[in-house]
C-alpha positions as CSV (number, residue, x, y, z in Angstrom):
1,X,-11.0,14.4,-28.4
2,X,-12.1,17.8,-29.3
3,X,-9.2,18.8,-30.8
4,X,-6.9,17.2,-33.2
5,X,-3.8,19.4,-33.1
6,X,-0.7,18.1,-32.0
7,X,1.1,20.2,-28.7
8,X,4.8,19.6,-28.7
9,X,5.2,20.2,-24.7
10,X,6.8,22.8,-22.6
11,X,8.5,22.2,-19.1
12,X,6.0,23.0,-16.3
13,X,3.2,23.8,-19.2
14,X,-0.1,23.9,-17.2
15,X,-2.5,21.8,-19.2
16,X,-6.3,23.7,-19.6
17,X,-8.2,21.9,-22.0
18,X,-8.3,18.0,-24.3
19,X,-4.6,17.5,-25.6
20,X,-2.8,15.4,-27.8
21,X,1.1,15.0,-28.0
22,X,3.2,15.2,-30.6
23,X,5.2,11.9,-30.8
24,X,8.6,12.6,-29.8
25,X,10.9,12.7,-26.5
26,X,10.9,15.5,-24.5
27,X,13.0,16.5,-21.2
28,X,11.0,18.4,-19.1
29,X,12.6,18.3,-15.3
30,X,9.6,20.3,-14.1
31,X,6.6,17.9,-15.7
32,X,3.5,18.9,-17.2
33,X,0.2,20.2,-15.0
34,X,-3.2,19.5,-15.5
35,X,-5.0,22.5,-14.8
36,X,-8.3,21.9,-14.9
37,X,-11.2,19.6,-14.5
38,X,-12.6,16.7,-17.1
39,X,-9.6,17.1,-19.0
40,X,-8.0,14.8,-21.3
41,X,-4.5,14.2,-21.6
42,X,-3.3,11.8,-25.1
43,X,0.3,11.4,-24.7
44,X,-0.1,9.2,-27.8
45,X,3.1,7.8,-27.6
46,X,5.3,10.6,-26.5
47,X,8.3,10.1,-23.6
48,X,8.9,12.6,-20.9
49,X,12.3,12.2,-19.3
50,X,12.6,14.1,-15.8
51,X,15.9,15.1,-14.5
52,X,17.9,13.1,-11.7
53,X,14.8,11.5,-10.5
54,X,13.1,14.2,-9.2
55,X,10.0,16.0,-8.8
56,X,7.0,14.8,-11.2
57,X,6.3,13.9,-14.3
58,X,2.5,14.8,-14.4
59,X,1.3,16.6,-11.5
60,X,-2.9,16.4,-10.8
61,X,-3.8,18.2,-8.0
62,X,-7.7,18.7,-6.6
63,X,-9.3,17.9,-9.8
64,X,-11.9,15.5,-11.4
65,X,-13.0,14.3,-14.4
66,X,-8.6,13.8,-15.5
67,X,-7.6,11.1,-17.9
68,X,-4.3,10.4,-18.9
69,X,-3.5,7.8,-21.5
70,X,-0.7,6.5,-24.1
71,X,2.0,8.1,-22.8
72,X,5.4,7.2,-21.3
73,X,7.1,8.6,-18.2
74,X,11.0,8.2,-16.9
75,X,12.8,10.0,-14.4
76,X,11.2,11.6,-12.4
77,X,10.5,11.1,-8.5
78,X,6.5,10.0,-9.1
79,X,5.9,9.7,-12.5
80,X,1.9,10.6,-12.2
81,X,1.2,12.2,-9.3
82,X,-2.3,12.7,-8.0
83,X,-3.5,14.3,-4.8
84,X,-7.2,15.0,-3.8
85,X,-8.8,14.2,-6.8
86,X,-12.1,12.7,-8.2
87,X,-12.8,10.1,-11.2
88,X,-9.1,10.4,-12.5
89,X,-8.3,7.8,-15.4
90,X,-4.6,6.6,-15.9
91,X,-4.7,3.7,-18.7
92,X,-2.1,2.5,-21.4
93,X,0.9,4.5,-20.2
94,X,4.2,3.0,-19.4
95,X,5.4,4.7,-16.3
96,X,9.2,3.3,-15.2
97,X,12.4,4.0,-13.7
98,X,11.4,6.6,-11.3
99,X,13.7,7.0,-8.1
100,X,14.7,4.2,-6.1
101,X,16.2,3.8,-2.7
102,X,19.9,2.3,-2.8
103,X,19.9,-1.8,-3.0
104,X,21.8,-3.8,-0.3
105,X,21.7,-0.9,2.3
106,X,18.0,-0.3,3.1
107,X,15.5,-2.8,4.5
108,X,12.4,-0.7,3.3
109,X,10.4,1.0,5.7
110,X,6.3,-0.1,4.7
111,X,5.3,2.5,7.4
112,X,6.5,5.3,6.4
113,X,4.1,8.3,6.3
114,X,2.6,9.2,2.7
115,X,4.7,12.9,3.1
116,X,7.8,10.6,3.0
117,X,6.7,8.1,0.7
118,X,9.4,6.1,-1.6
119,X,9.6,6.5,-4.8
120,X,7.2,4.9,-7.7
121,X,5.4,4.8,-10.9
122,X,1.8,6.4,-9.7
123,X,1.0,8.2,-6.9
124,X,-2.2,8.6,-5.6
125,X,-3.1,10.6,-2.2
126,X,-6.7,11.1,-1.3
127,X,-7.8,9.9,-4.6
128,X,-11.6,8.3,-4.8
129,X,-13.4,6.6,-7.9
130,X,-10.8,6.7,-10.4
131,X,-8.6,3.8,-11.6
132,X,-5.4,3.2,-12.8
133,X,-5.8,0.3,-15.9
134,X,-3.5,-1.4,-18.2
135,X,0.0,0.2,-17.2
136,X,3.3,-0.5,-18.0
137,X,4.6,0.4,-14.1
138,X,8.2,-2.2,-14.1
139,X,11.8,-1.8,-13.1
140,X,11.3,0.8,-10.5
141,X,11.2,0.6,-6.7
142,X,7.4,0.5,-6.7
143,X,5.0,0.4,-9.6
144,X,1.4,1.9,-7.8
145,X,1.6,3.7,-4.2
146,X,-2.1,4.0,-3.3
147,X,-2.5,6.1,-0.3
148,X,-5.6,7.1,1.8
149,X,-8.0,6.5,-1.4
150,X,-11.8,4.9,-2.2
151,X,-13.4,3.0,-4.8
152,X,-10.2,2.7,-6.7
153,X,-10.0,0.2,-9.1
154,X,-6.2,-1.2,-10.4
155,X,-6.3,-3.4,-13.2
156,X,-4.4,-5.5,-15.8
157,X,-1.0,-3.4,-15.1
158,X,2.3,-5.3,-14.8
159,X,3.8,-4.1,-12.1
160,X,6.9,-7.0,-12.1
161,X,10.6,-6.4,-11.2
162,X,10.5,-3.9,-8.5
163,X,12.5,-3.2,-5.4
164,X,9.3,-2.4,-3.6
165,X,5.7,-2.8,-3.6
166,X,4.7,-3.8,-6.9
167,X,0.7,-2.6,-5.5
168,X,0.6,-0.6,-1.9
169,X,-2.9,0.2,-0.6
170,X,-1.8,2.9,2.5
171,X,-5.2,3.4,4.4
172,X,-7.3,2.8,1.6
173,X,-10.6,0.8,1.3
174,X,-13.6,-0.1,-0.7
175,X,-11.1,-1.0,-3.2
176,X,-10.0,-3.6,-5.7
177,X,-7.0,-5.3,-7.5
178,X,-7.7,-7.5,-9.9
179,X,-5.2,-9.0,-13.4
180,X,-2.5,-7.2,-12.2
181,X,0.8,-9.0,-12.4
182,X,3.8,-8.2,-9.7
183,X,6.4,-11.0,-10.1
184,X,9.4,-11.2,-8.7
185,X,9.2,-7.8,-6.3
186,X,12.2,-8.2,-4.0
187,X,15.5,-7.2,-2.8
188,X,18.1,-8.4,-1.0
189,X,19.3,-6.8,2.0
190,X,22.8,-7.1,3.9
191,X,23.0,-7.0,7.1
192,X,26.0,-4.8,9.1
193,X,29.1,-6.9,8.9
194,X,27.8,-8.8,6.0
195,X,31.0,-9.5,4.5
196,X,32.5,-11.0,7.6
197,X,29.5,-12.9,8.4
198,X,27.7,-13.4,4.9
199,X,24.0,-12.8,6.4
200,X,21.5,-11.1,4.2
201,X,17.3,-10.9,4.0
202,X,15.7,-11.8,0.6
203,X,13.0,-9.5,0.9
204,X,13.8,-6.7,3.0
205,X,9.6,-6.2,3.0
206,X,9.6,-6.3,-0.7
207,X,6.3,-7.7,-2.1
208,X,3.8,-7.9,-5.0
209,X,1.1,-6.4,-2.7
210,X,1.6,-4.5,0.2
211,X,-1.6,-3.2,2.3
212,X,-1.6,-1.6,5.4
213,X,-2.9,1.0,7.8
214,X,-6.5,0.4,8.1
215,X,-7.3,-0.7,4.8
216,X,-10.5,-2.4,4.4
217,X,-12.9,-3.9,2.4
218,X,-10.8,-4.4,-0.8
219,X,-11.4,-7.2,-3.0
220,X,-7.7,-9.1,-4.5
221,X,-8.4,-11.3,-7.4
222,X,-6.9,-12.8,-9.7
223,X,-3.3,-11.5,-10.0
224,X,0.2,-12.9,-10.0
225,X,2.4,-11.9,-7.6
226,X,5.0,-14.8,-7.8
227,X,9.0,-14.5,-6.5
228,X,8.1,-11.7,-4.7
229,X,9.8,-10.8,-1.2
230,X,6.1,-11.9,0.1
231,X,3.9,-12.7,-2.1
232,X,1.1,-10.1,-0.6
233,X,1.5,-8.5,3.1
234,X,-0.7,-7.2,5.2
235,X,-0.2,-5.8,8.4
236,X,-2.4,-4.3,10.6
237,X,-0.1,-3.1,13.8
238,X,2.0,-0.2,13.2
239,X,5.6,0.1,14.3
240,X,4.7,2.6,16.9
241,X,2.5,0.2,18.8
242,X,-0.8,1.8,17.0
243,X,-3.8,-0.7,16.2
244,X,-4.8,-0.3,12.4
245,X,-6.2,-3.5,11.1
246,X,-6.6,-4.2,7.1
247,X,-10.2,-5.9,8.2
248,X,-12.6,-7.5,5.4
249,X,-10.2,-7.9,3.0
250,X,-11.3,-10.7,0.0
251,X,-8.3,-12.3,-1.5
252,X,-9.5,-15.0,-4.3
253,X,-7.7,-16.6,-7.5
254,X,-4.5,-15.3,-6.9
255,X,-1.2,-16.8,-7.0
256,X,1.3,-16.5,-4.9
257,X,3.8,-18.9,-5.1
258,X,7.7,-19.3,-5.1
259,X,8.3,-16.2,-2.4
260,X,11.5,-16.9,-0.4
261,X,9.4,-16.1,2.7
262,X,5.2,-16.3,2.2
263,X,2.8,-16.1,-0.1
264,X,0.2,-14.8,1.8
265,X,1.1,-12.5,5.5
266,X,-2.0,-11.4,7.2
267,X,-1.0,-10.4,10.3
268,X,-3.3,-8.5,13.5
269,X,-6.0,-8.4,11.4
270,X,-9.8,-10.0,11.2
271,X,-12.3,-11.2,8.9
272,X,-10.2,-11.4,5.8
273,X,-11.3,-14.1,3.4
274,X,-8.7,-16.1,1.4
275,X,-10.2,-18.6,-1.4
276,X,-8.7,-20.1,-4.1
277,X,-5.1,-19.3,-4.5
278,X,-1.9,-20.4,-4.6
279,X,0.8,-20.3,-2.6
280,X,3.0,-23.1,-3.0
281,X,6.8,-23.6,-2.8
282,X,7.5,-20.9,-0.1
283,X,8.7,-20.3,3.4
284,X,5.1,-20.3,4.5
285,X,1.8,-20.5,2.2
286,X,-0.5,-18.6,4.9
287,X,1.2,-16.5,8.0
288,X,-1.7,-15.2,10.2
289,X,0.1,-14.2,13.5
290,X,-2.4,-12.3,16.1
291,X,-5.5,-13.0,13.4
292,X,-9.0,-13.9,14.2
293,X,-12.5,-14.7,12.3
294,X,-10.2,-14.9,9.1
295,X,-10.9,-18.2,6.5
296,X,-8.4,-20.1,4.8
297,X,-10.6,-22.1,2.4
298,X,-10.3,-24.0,-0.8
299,X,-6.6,-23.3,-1.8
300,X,-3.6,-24.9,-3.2
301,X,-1.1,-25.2,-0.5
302,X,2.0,-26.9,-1.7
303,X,6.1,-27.4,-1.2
304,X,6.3,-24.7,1.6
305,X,9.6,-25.4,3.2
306,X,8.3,-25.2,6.6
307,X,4.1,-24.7,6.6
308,X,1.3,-24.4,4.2
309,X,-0.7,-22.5,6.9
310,X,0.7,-20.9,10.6
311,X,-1.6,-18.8,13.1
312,X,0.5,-17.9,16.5
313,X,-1.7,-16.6,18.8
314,X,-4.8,-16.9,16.9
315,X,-8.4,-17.1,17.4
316,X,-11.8,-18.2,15.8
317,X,-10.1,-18.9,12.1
318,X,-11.2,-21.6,9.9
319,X,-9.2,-23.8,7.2
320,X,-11.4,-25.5,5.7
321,X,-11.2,-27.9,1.7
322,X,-7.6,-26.9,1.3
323,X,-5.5,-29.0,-0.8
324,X,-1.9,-29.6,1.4
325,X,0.9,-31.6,-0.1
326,X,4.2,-31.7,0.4
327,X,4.7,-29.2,3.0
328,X,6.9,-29.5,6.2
329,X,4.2,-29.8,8.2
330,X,0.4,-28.9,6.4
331,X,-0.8,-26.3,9.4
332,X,0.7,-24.8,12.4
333,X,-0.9,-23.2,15.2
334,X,1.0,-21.8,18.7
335,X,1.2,-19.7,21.4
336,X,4.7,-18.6,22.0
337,X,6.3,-19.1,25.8
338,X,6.7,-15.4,25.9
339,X,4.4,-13.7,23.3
340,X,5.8,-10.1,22.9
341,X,1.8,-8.6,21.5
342,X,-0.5,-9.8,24.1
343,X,-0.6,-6.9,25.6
344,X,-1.7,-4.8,23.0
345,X,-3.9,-8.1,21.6
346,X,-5.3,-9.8,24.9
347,X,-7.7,-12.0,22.8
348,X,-4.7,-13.4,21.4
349,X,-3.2,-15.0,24.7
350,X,-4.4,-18.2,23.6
351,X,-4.5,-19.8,20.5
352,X,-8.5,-20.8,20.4
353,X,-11.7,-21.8,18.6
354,X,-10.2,-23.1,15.3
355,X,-12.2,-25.0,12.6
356,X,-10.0,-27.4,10.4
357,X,-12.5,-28.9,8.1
358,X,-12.5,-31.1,5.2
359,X,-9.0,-30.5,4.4
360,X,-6.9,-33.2,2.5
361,X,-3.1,-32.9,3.7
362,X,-1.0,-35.8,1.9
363,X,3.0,-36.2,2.3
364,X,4.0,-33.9,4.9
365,X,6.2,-34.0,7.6
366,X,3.6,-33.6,9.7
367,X,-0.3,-32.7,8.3
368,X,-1.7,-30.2,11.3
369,X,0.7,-29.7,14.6
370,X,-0.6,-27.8,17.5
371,X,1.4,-26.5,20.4
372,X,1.8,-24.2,23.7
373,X,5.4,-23.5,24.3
374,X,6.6,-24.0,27.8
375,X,6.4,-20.9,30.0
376,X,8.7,-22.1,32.5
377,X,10.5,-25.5,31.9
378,X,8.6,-28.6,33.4
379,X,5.7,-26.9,33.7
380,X,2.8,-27.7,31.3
381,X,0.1,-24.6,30.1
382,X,-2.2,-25.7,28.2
383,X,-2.8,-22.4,25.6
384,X,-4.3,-24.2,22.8
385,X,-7.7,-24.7,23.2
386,X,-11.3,-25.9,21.7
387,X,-9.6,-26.6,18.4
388,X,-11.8,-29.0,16.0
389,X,-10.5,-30.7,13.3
390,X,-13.0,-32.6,11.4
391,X,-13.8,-34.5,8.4
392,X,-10.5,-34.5,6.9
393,X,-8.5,-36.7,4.8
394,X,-4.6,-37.3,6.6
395,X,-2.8,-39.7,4.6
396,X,0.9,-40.8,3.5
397,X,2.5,-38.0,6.0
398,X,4.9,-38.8,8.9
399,X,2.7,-37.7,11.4
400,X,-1.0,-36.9,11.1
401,X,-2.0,-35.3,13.8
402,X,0.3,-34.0,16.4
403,X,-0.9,-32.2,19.9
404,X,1.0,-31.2,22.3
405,X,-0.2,-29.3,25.4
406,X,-3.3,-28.5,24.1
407,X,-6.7,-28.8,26.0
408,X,-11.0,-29.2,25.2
409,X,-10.4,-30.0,21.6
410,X,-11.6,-32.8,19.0
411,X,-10.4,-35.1,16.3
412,X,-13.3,-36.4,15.1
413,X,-14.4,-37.8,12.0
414,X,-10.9,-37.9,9.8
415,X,-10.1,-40.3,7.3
416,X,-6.3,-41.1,8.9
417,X,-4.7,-43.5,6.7
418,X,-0.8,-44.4,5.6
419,X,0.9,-42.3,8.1
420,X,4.1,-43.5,8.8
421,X,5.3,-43.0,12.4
422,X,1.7,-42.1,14.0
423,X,-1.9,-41.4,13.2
424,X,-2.6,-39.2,16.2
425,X,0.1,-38.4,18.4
426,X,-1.0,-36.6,22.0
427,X,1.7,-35.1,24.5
428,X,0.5,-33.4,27.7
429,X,-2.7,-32.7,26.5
430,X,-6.2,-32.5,28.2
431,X,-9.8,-33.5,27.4
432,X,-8.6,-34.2,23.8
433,X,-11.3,-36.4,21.8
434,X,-10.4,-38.6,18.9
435,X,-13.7,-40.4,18.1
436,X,-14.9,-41.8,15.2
437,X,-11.7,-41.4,13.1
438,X,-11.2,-44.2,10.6
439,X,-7.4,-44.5,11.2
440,X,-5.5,-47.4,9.0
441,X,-1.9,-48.3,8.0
């Protein structure tokens, strides 16, 4: 720093040059500005409260070159807020209890527009190369909203015990996420009438990662986002029929696990990449509804109540040297008697051209179960097609391998041992081969 002085601050000061604090606590309802670029701000320990969580607590607006460090923020609507701004720094503060939505009455909206955007610890809005590192950013509704941004890096904060979004990424790509923790992000939501009829949502859209609207090309490694509403959730069709899929997305060495729905919701989206996670003891480990080109490979799949991995309406995907145990059934792919996207998604008519290689599924219900729902009753469509599952291992579950309806596809190769009531089990289904298996009690 240039400048070893101490500045006790002022409410609404506008910030001009390198500052350091003075320790202390200070109420300032209207925030501090920084005013100016490649400025320093040391809040070296020192707590700004805001007033009825409102407004902001440091306010960066169309600057570059800002870095804001050591200091703690309460109170306020957005505790750091940054809009259209260039290399901006925010490392080693502790940014918490900022506004939040009221509990059992709101099933969160994760579209709304970044002019209405919930409260949360940081805000950024058109932000690019900067990062936000080593954060304190619990017990809020949302600990980083991340909106319309580039090349921004989030790293090693703990984001855990939020209503919300631990992380959201809001149209923003070329990014990364990596040693951030985001456990238990969740909420629980009552529906009208609950009293009378005792129905509620754990969740309510809650999650340790939340990434939507178009964003691309992030890398997701190694964080925890356990317990959460979903573990992450990506969506890529907006509420108002709009295409905007999160495409090219790398998710790797994260864990997921113990979500009361799933660890890992990629939905209308292509080409995302997951390797090397967890997600075990869930609803689902993988949900990949209206997904294509995406791979599922070498993960821990484990306990999900009812599938490790389920694609409806799916196309071109690949699971391939998974470890499944102890799931309802290992994988599920569908296509739903009356599919309510194909319209908007006509490659996604049929569930098609899925690779399930060299998996090993062991104790489930049933390891991989492929369907076409009936249309019309009595009447058999096959809608599954050209899957290939290959060179797995399929042994101590109920059922292996379980087809039904499903057309121009191969089991070929499998190690199918111990299963108890069948090995391969084929209902209405058409130019199915099941060579070369090794199949065995």
């Amino acid at each position: 720093m240039a400048e070893s002085v101490l500045t006790v601050p002022e409410d609404g000061m506008h910030i001009t040059r390198d500052t350091i604090l003075a320790p202390g606590t200070y109420f300032l309802p209207n925030g501090l500005h920084i005013a100016g670029d490649s400025i320093h701000l040391d809040g070296n320990g020192a707590l700004i409260i805001g007033s009825n969580f409102s407004g902001r607590g440091i306010s960066v607006n169309q600057r570059t070159g800002v870095r804001i460090s050591n200091l703690q923020v309460e109170r306020y609507f957005h505790g750091i807020w940054v809009n259209a701004s260039a290399n901006v720094t925010v490392e080693h503060c502790s940014i918490t209890r900022t506004h939040e939505v009221a509990g059992p009455d709101v099933f969160l909206d994760i579209w709304l527009d970044r002019t209405e955007a919930y409260g949360g610890g940081v805000f950024f809005n058109g932000v690019v190369d900067s990062e936000i590192v080593n954060n304190d950013l619990q017990h809020q509704q949302n600990g980083a909203l991340i909106y319309g941004c580039n090349r921004v890096a989030v790293t090693g904060n703990n984001a855990s015990y939020n209503s919300g979004a631990g992380l959201l990424m809001d149209a923003t790509s070329d990014s990364s996420a990596a040693q951030n923790v985001a456990d238990f992000c969740s909420r629980i939501y009552h529906y009208p009438n609950w009293r009378q009829t005792g129905s509620y949502h754990n969740g309510a859209d809650a999650a340790g990662l939340v990434m939507m609207n178009s964003s691309c090309n992030n890398h997701i490694h190694h964080n925890w986002f356990r317990g959460g509403g979903d573990g992450v959730f990506l969506g890529g069709f907006h509420k108002d029929q709009i295409k905007v899929p999160c495409n090219d997305n790398t998710f790797e060495f994260n864990d997921c696990s113990w979500s009361p729905n799933i660890a890992f919701e990629s939905t209308f989206s292509q080409r995302n990449r997951f390797a090397n996670n967890k997600a075990d003891n869930c609803n689902y480990g993988f949900w990949l509804g209206y997904s294509a080109h995406n791979t599922v490979e070498d993960n821990d799949i484990r306990g999900n109540r009812i599938a490790g991995v389920a694609i409806e309406h799916g196309h071109h995907n690949t699971i391939r040297a998974n470890n499944f145990e102890k799931n309802r059934d290992g994988v599920q792919l569908w296509v739903g008697a009356k599919p309510p996207f194909t319209r908007y998604f006509p490659d996604c008519a049929e569930t098609h051209e899925t690779q399930i290689v060299g998996n090993t599924f062991a104790r489930q219900d049933c390891a991989v179960r492929v369907w076409s729902e009936r249309a019309v009753e009595d009447v058999a469509v096959q809608r599954c097609h050209h899957i290939n599952l290959r060179d797995n291992t399929l042994n101590d579950n109920r059922i292996a391998v379980q087809f039904d309806r499903v057309r121009e596809s191969t089991i070929t190769g499998n190690k199918i041992i111990g299963n108890v009531e069948a090995g391969i089990k084929l209902t209405g289904c058409k130019d199915v081969t099941t060579d070369g298996n090794r199949l065995g009690s």
